[in-house]
N, C-alpha and C positions, 0 to 999 in steps of 0.2 A: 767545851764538849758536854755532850748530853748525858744522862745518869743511862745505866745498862738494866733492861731488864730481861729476866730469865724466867721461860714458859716454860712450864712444866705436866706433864701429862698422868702423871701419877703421885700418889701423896709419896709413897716409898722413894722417887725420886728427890722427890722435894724436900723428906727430912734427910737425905742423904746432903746436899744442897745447904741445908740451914745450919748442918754441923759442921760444913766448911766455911775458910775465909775468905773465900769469894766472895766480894761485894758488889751490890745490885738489890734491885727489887724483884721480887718474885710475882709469879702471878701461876693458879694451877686452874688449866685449862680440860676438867674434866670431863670430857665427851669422849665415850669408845667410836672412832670413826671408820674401827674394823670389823663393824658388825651395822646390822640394817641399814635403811636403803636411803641414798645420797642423791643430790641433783648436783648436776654441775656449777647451779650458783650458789656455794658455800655462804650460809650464814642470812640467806633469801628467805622472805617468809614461808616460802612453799620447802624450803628446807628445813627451816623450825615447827613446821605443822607436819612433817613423815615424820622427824627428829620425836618431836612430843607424842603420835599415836604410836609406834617401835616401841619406844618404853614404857608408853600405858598399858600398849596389848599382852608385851612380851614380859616382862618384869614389873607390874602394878605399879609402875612408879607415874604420881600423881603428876599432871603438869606441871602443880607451886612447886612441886618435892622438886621436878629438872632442871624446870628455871632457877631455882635457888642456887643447884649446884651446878649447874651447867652454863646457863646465860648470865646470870647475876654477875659471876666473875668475870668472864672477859667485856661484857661493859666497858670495865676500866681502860678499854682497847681502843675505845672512841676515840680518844684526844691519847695519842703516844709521843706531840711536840717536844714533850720535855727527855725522850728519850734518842741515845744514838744508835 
């Protein structure tokens, strides 16, 4: 059986998460997906280029500064083989 891992959307959930003994690997997936504007192909380039100007125009947050927090992590999502 494959190891378990557990997304999370907020850090508050996540340290709630890491004080228990629930075992798995984490992963926090922080993008607000309840604010600015979406396309139907989740995770498409044309959805990381409205993703990236929403946060530049709306909250000055730099493209490196999103992808850092935003895309960097789930990366790790490419290759999920080792999980069940």
């Amino acid at each position: 059986m494959g190891k378990t891992l557990h997304v999370f959307c907020s850090k508050e959930s996540l340290t709630i998460f890491n004080n228990s003994t629930i075992e798995g690997d984490t992963l926090l997936f922080n993008e607000k997906l309840t604010e600015g504007p979406l396309v139907k192909d989740v995770f498409s380039d044309l959805f990381w280029s409205k993703r990236y100007s929403y946060f530049e125009n709306t909250y000055q947050i730099s493209r490196v500064d999103y992808f850092d927090a935003t895309i960097k992590p789930i990366l790790q999502l490419e290759d999920v083989s080792d999980y069940s």
